[in-house]
LUMVEXBA-309543 format. One record per atom (N, C-alpha, C): residue in three letters; x, z, y. Coordinates in steps of 0.05 Angstrom, whole numbers, plus 5000, padded with zeros to 4 digits. Layout:
BEGIN
AlaXZY
...
***
This chain:
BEGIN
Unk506753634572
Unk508453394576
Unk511253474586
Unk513253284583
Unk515753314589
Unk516053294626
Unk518453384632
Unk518853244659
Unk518752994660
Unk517052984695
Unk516552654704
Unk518452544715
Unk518952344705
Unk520852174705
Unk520451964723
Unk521451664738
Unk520851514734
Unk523251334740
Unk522451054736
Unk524650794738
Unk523150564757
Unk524050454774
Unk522950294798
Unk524350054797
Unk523649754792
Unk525149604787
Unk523249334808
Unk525349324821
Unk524849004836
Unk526448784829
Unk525648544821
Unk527248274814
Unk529948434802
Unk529548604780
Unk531948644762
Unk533448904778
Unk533148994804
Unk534249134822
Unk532949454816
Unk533749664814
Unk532949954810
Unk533150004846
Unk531050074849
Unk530650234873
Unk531150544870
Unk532650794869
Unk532251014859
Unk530851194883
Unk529551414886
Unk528151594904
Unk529651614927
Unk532551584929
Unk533451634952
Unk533251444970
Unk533151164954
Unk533650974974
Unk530350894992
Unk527150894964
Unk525050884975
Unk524651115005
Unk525851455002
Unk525351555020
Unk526551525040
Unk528451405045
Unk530051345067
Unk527951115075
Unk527550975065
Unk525650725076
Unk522450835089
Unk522051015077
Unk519351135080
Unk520051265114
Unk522551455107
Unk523151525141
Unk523151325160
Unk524151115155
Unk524750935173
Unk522150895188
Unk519750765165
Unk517950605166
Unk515450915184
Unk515851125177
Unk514051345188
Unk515051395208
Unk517851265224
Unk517951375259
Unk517551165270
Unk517850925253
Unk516050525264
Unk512750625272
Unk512050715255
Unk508650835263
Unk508050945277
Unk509451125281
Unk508951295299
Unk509651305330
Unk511951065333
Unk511850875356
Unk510350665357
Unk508650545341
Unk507050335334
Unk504350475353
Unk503450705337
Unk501250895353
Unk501750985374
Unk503951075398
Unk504751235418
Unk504050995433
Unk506550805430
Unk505650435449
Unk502850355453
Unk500950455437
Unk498150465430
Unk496050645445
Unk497450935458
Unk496451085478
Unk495651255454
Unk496851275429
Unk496251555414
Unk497051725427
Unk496451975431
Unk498352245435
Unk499452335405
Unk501352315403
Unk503552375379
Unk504452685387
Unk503752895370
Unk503553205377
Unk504653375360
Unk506753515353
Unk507853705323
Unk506253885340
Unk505453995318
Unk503954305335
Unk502554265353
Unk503654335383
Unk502654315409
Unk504054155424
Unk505954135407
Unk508353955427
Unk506953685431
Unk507353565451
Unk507753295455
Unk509153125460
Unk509952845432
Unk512852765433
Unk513652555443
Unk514352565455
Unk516652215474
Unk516952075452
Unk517551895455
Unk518551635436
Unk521351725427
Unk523351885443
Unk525851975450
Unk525052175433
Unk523052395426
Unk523252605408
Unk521952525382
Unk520552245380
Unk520152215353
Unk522852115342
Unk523852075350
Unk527251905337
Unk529052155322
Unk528052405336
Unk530452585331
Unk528052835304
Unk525252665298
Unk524152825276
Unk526852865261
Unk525653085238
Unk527152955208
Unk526152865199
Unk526452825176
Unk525252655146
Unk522552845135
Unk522352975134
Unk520053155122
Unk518053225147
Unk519453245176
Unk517353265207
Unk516053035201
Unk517352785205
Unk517152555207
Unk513852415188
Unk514052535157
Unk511552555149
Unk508952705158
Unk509952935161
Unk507253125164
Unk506153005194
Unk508052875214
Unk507052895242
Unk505452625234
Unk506752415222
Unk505052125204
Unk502452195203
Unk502652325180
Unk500252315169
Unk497652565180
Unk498652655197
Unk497252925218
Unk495952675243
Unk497352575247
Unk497052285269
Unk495152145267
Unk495952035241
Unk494051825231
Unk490551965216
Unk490852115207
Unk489152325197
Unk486552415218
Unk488252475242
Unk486652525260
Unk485952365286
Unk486552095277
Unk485651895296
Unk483451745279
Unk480751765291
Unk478251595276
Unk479251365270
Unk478351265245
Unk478350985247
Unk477450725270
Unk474350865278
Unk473450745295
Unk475250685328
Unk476850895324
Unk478650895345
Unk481350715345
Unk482950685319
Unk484650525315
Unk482950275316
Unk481950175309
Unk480649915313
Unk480149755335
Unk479350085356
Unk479449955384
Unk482549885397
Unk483750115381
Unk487350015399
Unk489149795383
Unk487649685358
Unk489649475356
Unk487749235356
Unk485749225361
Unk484049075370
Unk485648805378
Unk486848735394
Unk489048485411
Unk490248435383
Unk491748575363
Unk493948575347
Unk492048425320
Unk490148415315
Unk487848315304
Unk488648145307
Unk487248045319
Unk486747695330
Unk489147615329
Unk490247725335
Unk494847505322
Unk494647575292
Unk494447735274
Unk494547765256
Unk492447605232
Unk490047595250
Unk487047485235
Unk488447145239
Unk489247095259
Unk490046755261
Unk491746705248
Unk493946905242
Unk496146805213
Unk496346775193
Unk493746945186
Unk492546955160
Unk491046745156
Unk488346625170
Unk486846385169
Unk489246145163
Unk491546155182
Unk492545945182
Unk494545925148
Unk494746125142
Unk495946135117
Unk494746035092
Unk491746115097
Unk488845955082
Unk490145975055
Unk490046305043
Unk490446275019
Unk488346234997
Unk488346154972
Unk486346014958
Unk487546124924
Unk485146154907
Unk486446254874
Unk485745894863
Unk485245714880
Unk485445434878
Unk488245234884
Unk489145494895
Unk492645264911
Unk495045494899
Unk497245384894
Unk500245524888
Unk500545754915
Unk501845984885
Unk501146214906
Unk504346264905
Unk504346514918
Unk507546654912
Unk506947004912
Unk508847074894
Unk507547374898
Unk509947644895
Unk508947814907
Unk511248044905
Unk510848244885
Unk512148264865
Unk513248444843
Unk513948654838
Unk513748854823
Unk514449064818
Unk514749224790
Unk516749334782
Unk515749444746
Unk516049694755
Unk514849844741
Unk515150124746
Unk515150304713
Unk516850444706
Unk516850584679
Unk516150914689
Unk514650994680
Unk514151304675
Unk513751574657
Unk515751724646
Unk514951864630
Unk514052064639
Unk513452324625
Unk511452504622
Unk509552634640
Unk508452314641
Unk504952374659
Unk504052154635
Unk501452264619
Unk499652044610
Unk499151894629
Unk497551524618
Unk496751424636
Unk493951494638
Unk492251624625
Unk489051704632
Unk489751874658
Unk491352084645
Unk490952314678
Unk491852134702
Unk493751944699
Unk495251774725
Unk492551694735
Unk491951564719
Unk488951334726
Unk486551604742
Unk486551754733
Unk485551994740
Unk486052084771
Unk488052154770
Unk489452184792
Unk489151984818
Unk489351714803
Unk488551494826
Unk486951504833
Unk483851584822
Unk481351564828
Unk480851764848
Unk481352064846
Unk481852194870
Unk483652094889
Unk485751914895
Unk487051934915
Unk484951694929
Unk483851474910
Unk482151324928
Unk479451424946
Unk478951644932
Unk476851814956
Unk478552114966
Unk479852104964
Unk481552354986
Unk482852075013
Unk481852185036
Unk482752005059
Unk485652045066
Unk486452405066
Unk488752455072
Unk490352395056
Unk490152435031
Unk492052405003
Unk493052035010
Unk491351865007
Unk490651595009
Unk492851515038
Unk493651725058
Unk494951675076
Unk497751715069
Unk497551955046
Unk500452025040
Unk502151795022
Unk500051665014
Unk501751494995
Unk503651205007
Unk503451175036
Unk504951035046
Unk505051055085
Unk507551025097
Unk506851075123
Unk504850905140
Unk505550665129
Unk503550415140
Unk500850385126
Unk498750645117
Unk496450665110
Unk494850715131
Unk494350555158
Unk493850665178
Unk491150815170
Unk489750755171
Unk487150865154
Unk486250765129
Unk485150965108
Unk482850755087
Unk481350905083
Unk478250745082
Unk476150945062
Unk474850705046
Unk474450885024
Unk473250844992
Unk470650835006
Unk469350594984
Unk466450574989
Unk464950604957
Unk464650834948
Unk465650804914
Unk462050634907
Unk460250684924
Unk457950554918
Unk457950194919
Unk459450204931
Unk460649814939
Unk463249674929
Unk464749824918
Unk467049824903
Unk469349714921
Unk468649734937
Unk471449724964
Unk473149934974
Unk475149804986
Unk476650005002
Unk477049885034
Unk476149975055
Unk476649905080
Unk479050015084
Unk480749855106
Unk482249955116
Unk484549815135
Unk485949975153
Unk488449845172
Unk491049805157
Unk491849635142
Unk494549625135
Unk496849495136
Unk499149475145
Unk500849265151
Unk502849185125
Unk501748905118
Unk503048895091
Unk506748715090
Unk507548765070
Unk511048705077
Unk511648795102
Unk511248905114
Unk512649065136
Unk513148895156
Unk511648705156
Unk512448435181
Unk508948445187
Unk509648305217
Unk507148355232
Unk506248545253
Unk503348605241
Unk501348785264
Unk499848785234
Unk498249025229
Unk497149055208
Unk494548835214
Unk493048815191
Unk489948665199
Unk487848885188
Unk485748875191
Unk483149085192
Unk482548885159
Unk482649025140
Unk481348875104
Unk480249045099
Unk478948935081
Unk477148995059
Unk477848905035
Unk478249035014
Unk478948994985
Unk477249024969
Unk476748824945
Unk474548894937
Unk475148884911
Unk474349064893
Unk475649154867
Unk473448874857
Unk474848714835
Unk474348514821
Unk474748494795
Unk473148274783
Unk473448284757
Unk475748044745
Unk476548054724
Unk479447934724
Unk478347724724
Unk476247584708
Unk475947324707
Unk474547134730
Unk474947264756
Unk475147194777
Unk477047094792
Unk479647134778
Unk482647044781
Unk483446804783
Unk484646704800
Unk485546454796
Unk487546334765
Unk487946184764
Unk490146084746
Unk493546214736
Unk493446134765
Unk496646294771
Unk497146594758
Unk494246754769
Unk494446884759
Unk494246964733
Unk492146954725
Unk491246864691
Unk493546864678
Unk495746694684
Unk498146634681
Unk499446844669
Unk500347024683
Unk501347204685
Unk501047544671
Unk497947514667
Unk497147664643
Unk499347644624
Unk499647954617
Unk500948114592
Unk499748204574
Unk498448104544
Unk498048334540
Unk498748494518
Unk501548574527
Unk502448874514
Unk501049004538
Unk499748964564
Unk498949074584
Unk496049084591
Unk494749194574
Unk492049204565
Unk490949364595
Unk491449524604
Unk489849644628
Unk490349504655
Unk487849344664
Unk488449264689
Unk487649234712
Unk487849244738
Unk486049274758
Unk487249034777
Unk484548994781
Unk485048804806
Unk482848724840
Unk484048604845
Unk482148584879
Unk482848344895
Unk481148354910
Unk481348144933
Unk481048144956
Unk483148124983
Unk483648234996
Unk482348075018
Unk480148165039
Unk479647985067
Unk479748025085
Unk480047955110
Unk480248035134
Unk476348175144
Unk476548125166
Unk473748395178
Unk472148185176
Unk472747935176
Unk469847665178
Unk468647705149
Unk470047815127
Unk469347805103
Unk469247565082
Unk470647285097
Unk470147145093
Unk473546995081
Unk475747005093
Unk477646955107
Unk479747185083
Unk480447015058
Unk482147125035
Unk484647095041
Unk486147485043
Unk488447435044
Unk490847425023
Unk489647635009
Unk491147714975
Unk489947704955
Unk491247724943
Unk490147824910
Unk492148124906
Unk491748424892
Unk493148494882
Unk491848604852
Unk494248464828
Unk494248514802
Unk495348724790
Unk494648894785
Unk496749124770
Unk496349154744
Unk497849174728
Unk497449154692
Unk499049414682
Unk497749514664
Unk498749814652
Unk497849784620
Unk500649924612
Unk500550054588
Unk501350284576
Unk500350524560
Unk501850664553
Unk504250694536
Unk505950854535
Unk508850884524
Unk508051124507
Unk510351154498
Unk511451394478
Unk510851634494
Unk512151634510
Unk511851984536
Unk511451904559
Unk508951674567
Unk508951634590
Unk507751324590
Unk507551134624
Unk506350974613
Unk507850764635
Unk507650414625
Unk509250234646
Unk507650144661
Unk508150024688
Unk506449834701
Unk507949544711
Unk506349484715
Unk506849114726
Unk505349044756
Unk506749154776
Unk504749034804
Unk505548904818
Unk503348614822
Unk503348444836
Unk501448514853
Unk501648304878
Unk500448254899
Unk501147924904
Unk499347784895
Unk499047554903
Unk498547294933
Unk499447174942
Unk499747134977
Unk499746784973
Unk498546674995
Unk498846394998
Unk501746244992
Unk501646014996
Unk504245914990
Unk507145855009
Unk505145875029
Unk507345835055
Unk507746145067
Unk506146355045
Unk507146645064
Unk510246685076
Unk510346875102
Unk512746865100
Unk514147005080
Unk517946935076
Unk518247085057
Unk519547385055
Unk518747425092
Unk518247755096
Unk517147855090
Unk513947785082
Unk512047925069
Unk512747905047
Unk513247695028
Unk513447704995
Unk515747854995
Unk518147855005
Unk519248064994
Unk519148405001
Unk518448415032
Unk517948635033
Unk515548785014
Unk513548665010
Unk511248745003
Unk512648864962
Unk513948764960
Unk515348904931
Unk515849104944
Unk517149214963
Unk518049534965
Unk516149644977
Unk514449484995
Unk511549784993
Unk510149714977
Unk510449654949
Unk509049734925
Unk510949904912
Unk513449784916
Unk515150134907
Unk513850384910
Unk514750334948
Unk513850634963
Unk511150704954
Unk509050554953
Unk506350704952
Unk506350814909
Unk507850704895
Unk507350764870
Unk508751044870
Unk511751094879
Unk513351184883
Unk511751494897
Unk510051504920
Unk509051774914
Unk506451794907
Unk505351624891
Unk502851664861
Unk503951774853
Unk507051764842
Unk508751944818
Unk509252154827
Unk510352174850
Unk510652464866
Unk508452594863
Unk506652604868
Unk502852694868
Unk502952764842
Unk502852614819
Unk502052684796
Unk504552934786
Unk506452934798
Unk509053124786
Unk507153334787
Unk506553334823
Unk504953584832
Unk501953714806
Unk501353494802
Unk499253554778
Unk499553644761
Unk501653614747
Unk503153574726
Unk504053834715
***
C-alpha cells in the first residue's frame, strides 16, 4: 500500500494532525490533574509529580506518563475515586432521559483514508478492543476499558465531549435494526460497513448514547461516517465537543495502523 494518509472533517471544517495533537496535550495534562485531585500518585520514572510539574511535561511525556497512569491504576480502583463524580454525572444523564423514541441530536465526523485497506483497519480495531493499553492510547479521556468479547461489550470510565466528570458505561455492540428512526435516517448506503452500540450507565438500565459509524472502501483506502447520537436537550458542549473526540480517538486508529502498515 501507498503512504497513509488521512483527511478529518467536522461540520465542513478540516481538523489537520497538528491541531488534534495539540488538543490531545491539552486534554492528557486535564487527566492527569483529574487523577492527582483524586489522590493518584502521578510518577515519570520514579519521580513524583506536583500538579506544578505536570504543566511543564511535554507533549510526548505528557502521553507516556497518561497512559503509564491510567494503565496502572485498576479499574476497580478508579471507580472507587470517582465514585462522588458518578452520582453528578449518573443524575445528568437520567435527567437527560435519552430515548431512540424522542428527537435526538448528534456529533459528527467524516474521516477519508488512504493506503490502509479497510479489512486490515477493521482488523486492527478488533485488537485495539482487546489490547487494554492500546485501547488507552487511543484517547486521553479513556480512563479505563475492557472488552468483554464473550458478551459483546465494552466496560468502561469515559468522559464524553469533554464536559463533565466521566460516568462508569457499558456499551453494547448492537444490531442496526435496533436503531431508532432518526437514526435509520441517516443510513448511507454507499456506506455498506457498519457498527453500532448502545451506551448505559452502571444501573444498566439508564440509555445514554447511541454511537453509529458507517464505512466504505475507496480506491487506496477507505471513508468513514461517525456519529454518536445524544438526547435532545444534551448540552451543546457535549455535541460539539464529542465531534473532536471522535476526531482524536479515529485520528490515532490511523496513527496505529501507519505503525502496521
Amino acid at each position: 500500500m501507498s503512504k497513509v494518509t488521512s483527511k478529518i472533517s467536522i461540520n465542513g471544517e478540516v481538523w489537520n494532525g497538528s491541531h488534534l495533537e495539540r488538543l490531545e496535550y491539552e486534554r492528557n495534562l486535564f487527566t492527569l490533574h483529574q487523577l492527582k485531585r483524586r489522590g493518584v500518585e502521578i510518577k515519570d520514572g520514579d519521580s513524583v509529580l506536583s500538579h506544578d510539574d505536570i504543566d511543564y511535561l511535554s507533549q510526548d511525556k505528557a502521553w507516556e506518563v497518561s497512559i503509564n497512569t491510567r494503565a496502572q491504576c485498576p479499574g476497580e480502583k478508579l471507580v472507587e475515586i470517582f465514585d462522588k463524580s458518578f452520582e453528578r454525572s449518573d443524575a445528568m444523564w437520567r435527567e437527560l432521559a435519552f430515548s431512540h423514541d424522542e428527537p435526538m441530536r448528534a456529533s459528527y465526523c467524516y474521516i477519508e483514508v488512504t493506503g490502509v485497506l479497510l479489512n486490515d483497519y477493521m482488523e486492527m480495531i478488533r485488537q485495539v478492543q482487546v489490547d487494554e493499553r492500546t485501547g488507552l492510547a487511543t484517547h486521553p479521556e479513556h480512563y479505563f476499558t475492557v472488552t468483554n468479547t464473550g458478551k459483546d461489550k465494552i466496560n468502561g470510565i469515559e468522559a464524553f465531549g469533554m464536559y463533565g466528570t466521566p460516568p462508569l458505561i457499558e456499551v453494547r455492540f448492537t444490531d442496526i435494526a435496533e436503531l431508532g428512526k432518526q437514526i435509520l435516517a441517516d443510513m448511507d448506503s454507499e456506506y455498506p460497513v457498519r457498527m453500532a452500540g448502545r451506551t448505559f450507565l452502571r444501573d444498566g438500565v439508564t440509555e445514554v448514547n447511541c454511537p453509529f459509524h458507517q464505512f466504505k472502501s475507496t480506491d487506496n483506502g477507505f471513508a468513514v461516517k461517525t456519529a454518536v447520537y445524544w438526547a435532545e436537550n444534551a448540552p451543546e458542549e457535549i455535541v460539539s465537543g464529542h465531534s473532536l473526540h471522535l476526531a482524536m480517538e479515529f485520528y490515532r486508529d490511523i496513527k496505529f495502523a501507519k505503525k502496521q502498515n
